[in-house]
N, C-alpha and C positions, 0 to 999 in steps of 0.2 A: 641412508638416503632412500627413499620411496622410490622403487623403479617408474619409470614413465612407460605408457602402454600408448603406442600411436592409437590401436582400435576404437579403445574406450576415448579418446581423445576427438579423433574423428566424429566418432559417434554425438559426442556432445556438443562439437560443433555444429554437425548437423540438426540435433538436436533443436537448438537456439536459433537455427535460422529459422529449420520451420515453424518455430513459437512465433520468431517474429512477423514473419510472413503471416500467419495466420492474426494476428491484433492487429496488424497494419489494413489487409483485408477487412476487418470488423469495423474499422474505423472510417473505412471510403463509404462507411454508409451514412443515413442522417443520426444524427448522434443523439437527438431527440428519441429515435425509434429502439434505443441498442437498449438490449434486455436490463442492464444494471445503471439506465441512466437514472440521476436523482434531482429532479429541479429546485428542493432544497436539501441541501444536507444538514437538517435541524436537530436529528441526532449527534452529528460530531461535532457539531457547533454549542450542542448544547455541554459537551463532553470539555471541548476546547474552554470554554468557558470558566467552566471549575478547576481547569489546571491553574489560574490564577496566573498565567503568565507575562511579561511583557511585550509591550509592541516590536521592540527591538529581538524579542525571543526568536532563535532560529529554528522554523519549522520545517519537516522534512517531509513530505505529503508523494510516499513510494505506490509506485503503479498508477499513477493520479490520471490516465486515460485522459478525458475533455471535462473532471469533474467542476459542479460550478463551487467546489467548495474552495475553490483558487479567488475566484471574482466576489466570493463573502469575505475573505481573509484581505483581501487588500481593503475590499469598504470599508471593513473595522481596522482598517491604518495600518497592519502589522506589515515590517517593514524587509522582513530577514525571511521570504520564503525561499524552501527549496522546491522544487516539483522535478520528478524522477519519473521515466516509464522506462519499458524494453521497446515500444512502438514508437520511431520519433516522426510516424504519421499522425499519431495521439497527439504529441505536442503541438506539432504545427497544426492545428486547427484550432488546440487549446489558445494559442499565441494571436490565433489571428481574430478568435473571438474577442480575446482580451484588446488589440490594438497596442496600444503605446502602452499601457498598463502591463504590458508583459516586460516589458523591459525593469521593470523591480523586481522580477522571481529570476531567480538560479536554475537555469533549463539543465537535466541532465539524465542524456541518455546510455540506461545499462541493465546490464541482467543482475537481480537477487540473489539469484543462484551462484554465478558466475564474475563479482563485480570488478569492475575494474576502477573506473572513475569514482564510484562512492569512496573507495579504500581511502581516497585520496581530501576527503570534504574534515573540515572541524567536525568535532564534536555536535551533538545539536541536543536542543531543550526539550522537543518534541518531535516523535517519531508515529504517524499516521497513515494508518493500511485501513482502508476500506476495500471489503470484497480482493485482496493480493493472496494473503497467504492460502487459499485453503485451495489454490490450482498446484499449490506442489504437493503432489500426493509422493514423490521419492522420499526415504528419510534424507539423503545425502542433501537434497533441496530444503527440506523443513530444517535440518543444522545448520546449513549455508543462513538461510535465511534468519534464526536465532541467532546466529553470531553476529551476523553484520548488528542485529538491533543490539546487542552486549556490545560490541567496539562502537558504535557512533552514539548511542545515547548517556550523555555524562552523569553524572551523579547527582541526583536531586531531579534528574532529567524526567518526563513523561513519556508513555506508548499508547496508545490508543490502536488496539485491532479489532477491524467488525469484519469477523466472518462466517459463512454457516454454520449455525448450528446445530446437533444433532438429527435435530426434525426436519432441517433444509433439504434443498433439494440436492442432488447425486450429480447433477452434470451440469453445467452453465458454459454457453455459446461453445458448443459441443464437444469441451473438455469435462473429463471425469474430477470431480471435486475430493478434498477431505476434511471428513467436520470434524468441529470440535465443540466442546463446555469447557465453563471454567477453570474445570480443575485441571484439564489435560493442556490449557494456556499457560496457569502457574506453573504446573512441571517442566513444559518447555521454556517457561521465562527464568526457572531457578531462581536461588533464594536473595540474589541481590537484591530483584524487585517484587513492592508487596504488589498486591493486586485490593486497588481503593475503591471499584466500584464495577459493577457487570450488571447486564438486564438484557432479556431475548428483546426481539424488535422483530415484528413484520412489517416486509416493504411491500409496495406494490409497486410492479413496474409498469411499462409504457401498456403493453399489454395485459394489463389487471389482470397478470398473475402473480402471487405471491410466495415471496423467499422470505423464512425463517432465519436471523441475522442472530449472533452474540455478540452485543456490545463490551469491550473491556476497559479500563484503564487503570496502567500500572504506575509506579515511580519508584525509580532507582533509587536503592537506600544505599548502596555501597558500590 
């Protein structure tokens, strides 16, 4: 049995507060102005797209901040959203932009790293990280985070991750980042899932500045 260490225990509690603290803070601002806001998300939409999925498909949409890719996925009728952050100041504004419309998504607040309530969710068809994974620069974060996508996405199931890319920038809303390409995606997605299609993407944000994005998506073959 693994000894328990209060320290490191502590520590990562602490740890996760002040993550939270710190997105919750980003998010009392106008959410129009925040560095990675996207008024369309026409790359993951166009991604979602091609997964060929159904409306009834359960989407899982992790870190999803106040994205509007929540309020496209309902227009286009999909009926089985999830939306996940670590911030549930993020959600409630997402909620209240949505109105009544929010009451069709599965609100669920928890840490990637650390989950609790995900452990707990089905299976799901589709697993969607914009801009999530590349703030875990820990390895113990980046396996945390790979696993949970190996336990929740079923077989046959889709991933879609857009994060920086080599050429991206090194620090977003004043965390240190880590980039990837696609082959260090495949490595860490292992050999269950192929990887069906990838393309860099420059965004501009509110402030016409520009991030360097890797688009990917994978599907579980086993």
């Amino acid at each position: 049995m693994k000894p328990t260490c209060s320290c490191c225990s502590s520590y990562k509690e602490e740890s996760h507060n002040d993550l939270t603290k710190h997105w919750d803070k980003a998010y009392s601002k106008n959410i129009n102005k925040l560095g990675w806001y996207e008024e369309n998300p026409k790359p993951s939409l166009d991604l979602i797209k091609k997964c060929k999925i159904a409306k009834n498909a359960r989407i899982l949409n992790i870190g999803v901040g106040t994205s509007t890719l929540i309020d496209k996925l309902l227009k286009e009728k999909f009926e089985n959203i999830i939306a996940n952050d670590l911030s549930s100041a993020a959600l409630h504004k997402l909620k209240e932009r949505l109105g009544s419309e929010s009451k069709k998504v599965n609100w669920i607040v928890d840490d990637l790293t650390n989950p609790t309530n995900l452990l707990d969710i089905e299976q799901v068809d589709l697993w969607h990280d914009r801009a999530v994974l590349h703030f875990f620069n820990e390895k113990e974060d980046q396996e945390s985070y790979f696993n949970l996508v190996k336990k929740l996405v079923k077989k046959n199931g889709q991933v879609i991750i857009a994060t920086y890319n080599l050429n991206g920038a090194t620090k977003c809303n004043g965390l240190y980042v880590f980039r990837y390409n696609k082959e260090m995606l495949q490595k860490r997605m292992g050999s269950d899932f192929e990887l069906t299609e990838s393309f860099d993407y420059t965004y501009k944000n509110p402030f016409n500045d520009t991030r360097e994005y890797i688009y990917t998506l994978f599907k579980r073959i086993n």
